[in-house]
Structure formats: structure tokens, C-alpha cells
C-alpha positions, 0 to 999 in steps of 0.5 A, spaced: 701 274 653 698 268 656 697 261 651 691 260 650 689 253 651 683 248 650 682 244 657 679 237 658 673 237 661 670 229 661 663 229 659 658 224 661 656 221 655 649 220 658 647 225 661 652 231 660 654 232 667 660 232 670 665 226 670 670 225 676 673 221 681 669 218 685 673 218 693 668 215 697 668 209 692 674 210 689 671 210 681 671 215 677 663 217 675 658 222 673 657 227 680 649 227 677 647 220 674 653 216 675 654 213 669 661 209 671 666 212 667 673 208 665 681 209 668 685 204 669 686 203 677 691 198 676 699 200 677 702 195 672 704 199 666 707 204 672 715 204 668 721 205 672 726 210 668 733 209 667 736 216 671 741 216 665 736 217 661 733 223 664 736 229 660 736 226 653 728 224 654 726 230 657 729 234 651 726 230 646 719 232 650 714 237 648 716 244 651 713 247 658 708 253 656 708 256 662 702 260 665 695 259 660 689 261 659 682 257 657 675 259 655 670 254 660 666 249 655 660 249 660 659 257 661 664 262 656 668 264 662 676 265 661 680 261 666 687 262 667 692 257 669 698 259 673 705 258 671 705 250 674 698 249 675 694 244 670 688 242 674 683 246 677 675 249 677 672 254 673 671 261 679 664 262 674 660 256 674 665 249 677 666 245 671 672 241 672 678 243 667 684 239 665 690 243 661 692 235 660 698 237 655 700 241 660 701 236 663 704 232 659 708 237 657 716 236 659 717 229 662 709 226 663 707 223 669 708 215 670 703 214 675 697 217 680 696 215 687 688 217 687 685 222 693 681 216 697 680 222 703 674 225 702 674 233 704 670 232 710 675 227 712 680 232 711 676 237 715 676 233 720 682 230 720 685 238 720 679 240 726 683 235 730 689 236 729 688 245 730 685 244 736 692 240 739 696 246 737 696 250 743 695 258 743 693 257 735 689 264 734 681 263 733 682 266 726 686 259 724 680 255 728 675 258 724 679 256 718 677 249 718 670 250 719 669 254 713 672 249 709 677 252 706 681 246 703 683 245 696 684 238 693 690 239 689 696 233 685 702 234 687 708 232 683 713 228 685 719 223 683 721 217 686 727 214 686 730 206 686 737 203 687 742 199 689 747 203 693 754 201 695 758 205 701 765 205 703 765 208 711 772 211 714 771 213 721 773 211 728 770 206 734 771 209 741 771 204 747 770 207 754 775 207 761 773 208 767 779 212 772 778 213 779 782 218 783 784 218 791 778 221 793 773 217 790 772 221 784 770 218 778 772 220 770 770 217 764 775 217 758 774 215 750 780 211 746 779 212 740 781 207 734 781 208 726 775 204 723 773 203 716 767 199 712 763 197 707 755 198 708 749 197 703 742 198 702 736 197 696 732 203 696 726 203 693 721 209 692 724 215 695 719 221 695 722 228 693 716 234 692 717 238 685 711 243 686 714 250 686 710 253 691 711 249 696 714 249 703 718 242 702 718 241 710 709 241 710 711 236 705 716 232 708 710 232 714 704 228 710 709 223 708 709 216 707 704 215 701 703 208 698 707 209 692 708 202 689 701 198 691 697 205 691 699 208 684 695 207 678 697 208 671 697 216 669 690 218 666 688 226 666 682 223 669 684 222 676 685 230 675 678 231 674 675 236 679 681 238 683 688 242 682 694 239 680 701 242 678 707 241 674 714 240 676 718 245 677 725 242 677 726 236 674 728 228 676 736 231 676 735 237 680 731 234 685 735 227 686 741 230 692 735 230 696 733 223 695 742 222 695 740 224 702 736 221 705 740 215 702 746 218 705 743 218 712 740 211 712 747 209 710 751 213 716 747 209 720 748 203 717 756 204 719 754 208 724 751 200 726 756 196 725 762 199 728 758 198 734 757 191 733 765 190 732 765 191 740 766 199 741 762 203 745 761 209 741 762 211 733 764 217 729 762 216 721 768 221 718 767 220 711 762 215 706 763 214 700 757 212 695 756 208 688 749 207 685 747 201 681 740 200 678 738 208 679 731 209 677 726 214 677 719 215 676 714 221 676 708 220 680 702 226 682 700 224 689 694 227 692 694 232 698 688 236 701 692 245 702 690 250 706 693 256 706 692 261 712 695 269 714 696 272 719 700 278 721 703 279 714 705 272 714 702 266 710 701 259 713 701 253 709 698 246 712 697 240 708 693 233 710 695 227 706 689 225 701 691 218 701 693 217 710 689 224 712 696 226 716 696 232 717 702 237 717 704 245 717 707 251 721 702 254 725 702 262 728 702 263 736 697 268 739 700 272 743 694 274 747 693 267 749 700 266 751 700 272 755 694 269 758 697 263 759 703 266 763 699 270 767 694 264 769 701 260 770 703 265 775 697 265 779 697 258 779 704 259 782 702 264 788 696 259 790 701 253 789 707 258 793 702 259 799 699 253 800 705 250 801 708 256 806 702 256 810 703 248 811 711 249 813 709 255 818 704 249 822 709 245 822 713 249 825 709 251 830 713 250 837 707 248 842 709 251 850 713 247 854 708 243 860 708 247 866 711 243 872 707 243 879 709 242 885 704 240 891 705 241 898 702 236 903 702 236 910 704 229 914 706 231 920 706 223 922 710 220 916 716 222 912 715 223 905 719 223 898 718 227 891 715 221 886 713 223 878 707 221 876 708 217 870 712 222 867 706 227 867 710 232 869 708 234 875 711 231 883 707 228 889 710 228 895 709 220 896 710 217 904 716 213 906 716 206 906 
């Protein structure tokens, strides 16, 4: 059986409506009078946790309840918060609810990116992007203009270092060789390299939503997660969705190791270029963390999900940049169309051309030569060509 929880709904102290964030000014207020409310939109009480420390932090923290339920203060209506869900509207009557010790629950979020893309912002950052995809189905067109976006915080950990690599590889320099007949072939040599490559990394984003596809995300970054955050309030949540971590900073840190991993093999990769080979291989790496630091950070994204035959289609647009990113599903009537069209094209094309290489070819008669006989009885005559005219004349004798 679901807990039940009591749910923060922020009050306007004036006149009873509802307090949320306000995107297009960027201040959180009452939707009705306008009542300015308080959050700190500064990022300097945003901390940087020791990753060493993580595990006994967390286990020292208030436990995760898991799925949730609330009786909405405005109407009476139970709300039902999924397993990772902390954030949403009451289905009855649209309140804001905000499960803000859920929230807190495990290791509390240090810092919010606010929303400052709008919905019709989104919506027309989505309708741009669907009409570039080719053969998309109509049914996904239609999406956009039903307004089917939900506003939700993603949770997010970031991850700072001072990474050190120790490289062994190879360095490979290009011969050239020519044979009798003029043929030429190119051979590598390689040479055993080794090297020493490092980096300061500073906010590496990994996702720790449950129920999303880490690609679509991958796909909306980067976001202004150093001069864009502010201080974590549950305020920030108001009148949107908002999810709690999956796994936790030590589960999610391989996919930050490797993204640190790919920019240090290209570091290597780099320098043994710069040492005068032509070409070079990365064998093995070796890397040491210094200074390895987290922070947990909700970060603001407009979702769509959408189905079609059977299977679900998820599209994200960042709520700070508007960038969009999702898989799409191909309308195979439109594509059949498109190929039908394509081979129509190809046959007029085929016979425009053939038709021009069949008057080109076409082989004139040869002139016919004529040949004028004159009688000149008085005077002998010879046979003259006429300017290359083809025909002969019989011309007197000199």
C-alpha cells in the first residue's frame, strides 16, 4: 500500500492563488495577482561534495519511500505519485503538488537550473523540429499541435576532476613504394609510443531519471549548470513534474568515467601526432582521479511521449536552450510514396536523356553529287569543284 504523504502547494499569501515560477520573467509569483514570492536565484550556496564521501552521506540520509499518495488541498482529490515522481498537478482541479520530503529523500538535490522556455516556446521549437523529419507520420505532427508537453525536472549528477593518464600506444609513419609499372602502395611503420596526458573536468552531466532513454537526453544537452543553477528550493517545482534519482552518484559515475575517458584518448591520441607521426593507436590508459566532486542538480526539460504501432516514442526539448532531441518512427506509406515518386522521376529523367542522345546521334545523308554536262564545241573544257560544294562544272580550258 502506497504512504501517504502531505504535499506542498505554496500558498499566495494574498490572495489565496497559486505560486509558481514565473518563465517568462524568471520570478516565481502568484498566477493570479502577482504577488512576488521569495527564492534565492543565486548559485553561490550550490556545494560540491567529496565523492568519497557519498555512500556514508547517503546512508546517514532520510530513506526513499517509493510510490506515494495525497489528498489535494484545493479540491479533496487523491493524487498518486509514482515510484520517482515528486512533483506534479492535481488530474482534478490543476494545483501544484510538491512531495518536497520525497524529494529530499536520499541525498537532496544541491541546485535547480530554472525552466526559462516557456511551453509555447517549446511547442514551436518541437513543431520545427517535426516538420525537418522526413516521412514522420501525420499522427506525430499532430502531436505538437495538441499541446502534448509536460514540463518535468530531471535529476541530474555532475561531476568535477582533476584527471591524470598514463598512455601506451603506437605512432605509425607512412612509406610510399612504387613498383615497375608505376603502381603505387602505401605502408605503415609502426613505433611503440607512451605518454602522459591530463585534463580538468568540470560539471560532466549524467541523467538519473528512471524512465528515461539516456540517449534522448544525451541529446538536449549541454545546460548552464555552473552560472545558470540556483540554490535548490522545492519552489522551483511548483506547477511542474519533477523525479527523483534512480541510482545514485556511484552507480552513475562510469558514464561521467567515460566521457572523461574519450577526451583523454584524444588528448593522447593528439600528441603523439604532434611527436611527427602520420597516425596513431591508443592501446591502453591509465587514469587517476584527483579532487573528484559531485553535486546533485534538477535540470528543466519539456517531454512528449508518443505511440505508434505498439511502440513508444519519447522527445525531450531542453527547458533552458529549447534544443530538441528524440527517435522518431517512419511512415511507410510515405516512404513507399516517396519511392514510387522517385522512380517516376528517374523514368522522365531516363527519357529526357535518351531522347537527347538519339538526336544526337542521328546521321544526316551524305550530299548528292551532280554532274552537268555543257556542250562547247568551240573550246576544250576541264571539270572544276565549286567551293567544295560538291557539285562539278565543266570550266573552259585556258
Amino acid at each position: 500500500m502506497a504512504e501517504q504523504v502531505k504535499t506542498e502547494s505554496f500558498i499566495c499569501p494574498s490572495c489565496g492563488g497559486h505560486m509558481k515560477w514565473n518563465i517568462k520573467k524568471q520570478a516565481f509569483e502568484c498566477e493570479s495577482c502577482r504577488t512576488p514570492g521569495e527564492v534565492d536565484l543565486s548559485g553561490a550556496g550550490i556545494v560540491h561534495h567529496d565523492y568519497a564521501d557519498y555512500t556514508d552521506r547517503e546512508a546517514k540520509s532520510e530513506g526513499y519511500p517509493g510510490e506515494t499518495t495525497a489528498i489535494c488541498r484545493n479540491c479533496g482529490a487523491e493524487i498518486t505519485f509514482a515510484a520517482n515522481e515528486t512533483a506534479t498537478v492535481c488530474p482534478m482541479c490543476s494545483s501544484p503538488q510538491v512531495d518536497a520530503q520525497k524529494q529530499m529523500a536520499g541525498v537532496p538535490p544541491d541546485g535547480v537550473v530554472p525552466f526559462k522556455v516557456d511551453k509555447a516556446d517549446a511547442q514551436e521549437a518541437f513543431k520545427k523540429w517535426v516538420k525537418s523529419r522526413w516521412f514522420a507520420p501525420n499522427k506525430l505532427k499532430e502531436s505538437y499541435q495538441q499541446g502534448k508537453l509536460d514540463g518535468v525536472y530531471l535529476p541530474f549528477w555532475t561531476y568535477d576532476a582533476h584527471t591524470e593518464a598514463q598512455y601506451w600506444g603506437e605512432g605509425g609513419t607512412y612509406y610510399e613504394d612504387e613498383d615497375d609499372e608505376g603502381n603505387t602502395s602505401t605502408t605503415t611503420v609502426w613505433t611503440p609510443v607512451s605518454g602522459h596526458v591530463s585534463a580538468d573536468f568540470d560539471d560532466i552531466p549524467v541523467c538519473d531519471g528512471s524512465e528515461r532513454t539516456q540517449d534522448v537526453v544525451d541529446g538536449i544537452l549541454p545546460y548552464s549548470t555552473e552560472g545558470g543553477a540556483c540554490v535548490y528550493s522545492p519552489a522551483f517545482l511548483s506547477g511542474v513534474g519533477a523525479e527523483h534519482y534512480d541510482k545514485g552518484a556511484v552507480e552513475c559515475f562510469p558514464k561521467a568515467e567515460a566521457q572523461m575517458e574519450a577526451t583523454l584518448r584524444s588528448m593522447a591520441d593528439q600528441e603523439i601526432r604532434h611527436k611527427g607521426y602520420d597516425t596513431a593507436n591508443v592501446k591502453s590508459l591509465e587514469m587517476e582521479h584527483h579532487d573528484l566532486t559531485y553535486k546533485h542538480i534538477l535540470l528543466p526539460a519539456w517531454v512528449s511521449a508518443f505511440a505508434y504501432r505498439g511502440k513508444e516514442y519519447t522527445y525531450m526539448i531542453n527547458g533552458e536552450t529549447g534544443k530538441v532531441s528524440g527517435k522518431r518512427p517512419y511512415s511507410a506509406p510515405k516512404i513507399i510514396a516517396a519511392v514510387i515518386a522517385g522512380l517516376i522521376a528517374l523514368f522522365l529523367i531516363y527519357n529526357i536523356f535518351l531522347k537527347d542522345a538519339e538526336a544526337k546521334e542521328y546521321t544526316y545523308p551524305e550530299p548528292t553529287v551532280s554532274v552537268v554536262e555543257m556542250q562547247q564545241p568551240q573550246a576544250a573544257s576541264t571539270l572544276v569543284d565549286d567551293g567544295g560544294t560538291g557539285i562539278l562544272w565543266y570550266s573552259p580550258a585556258a
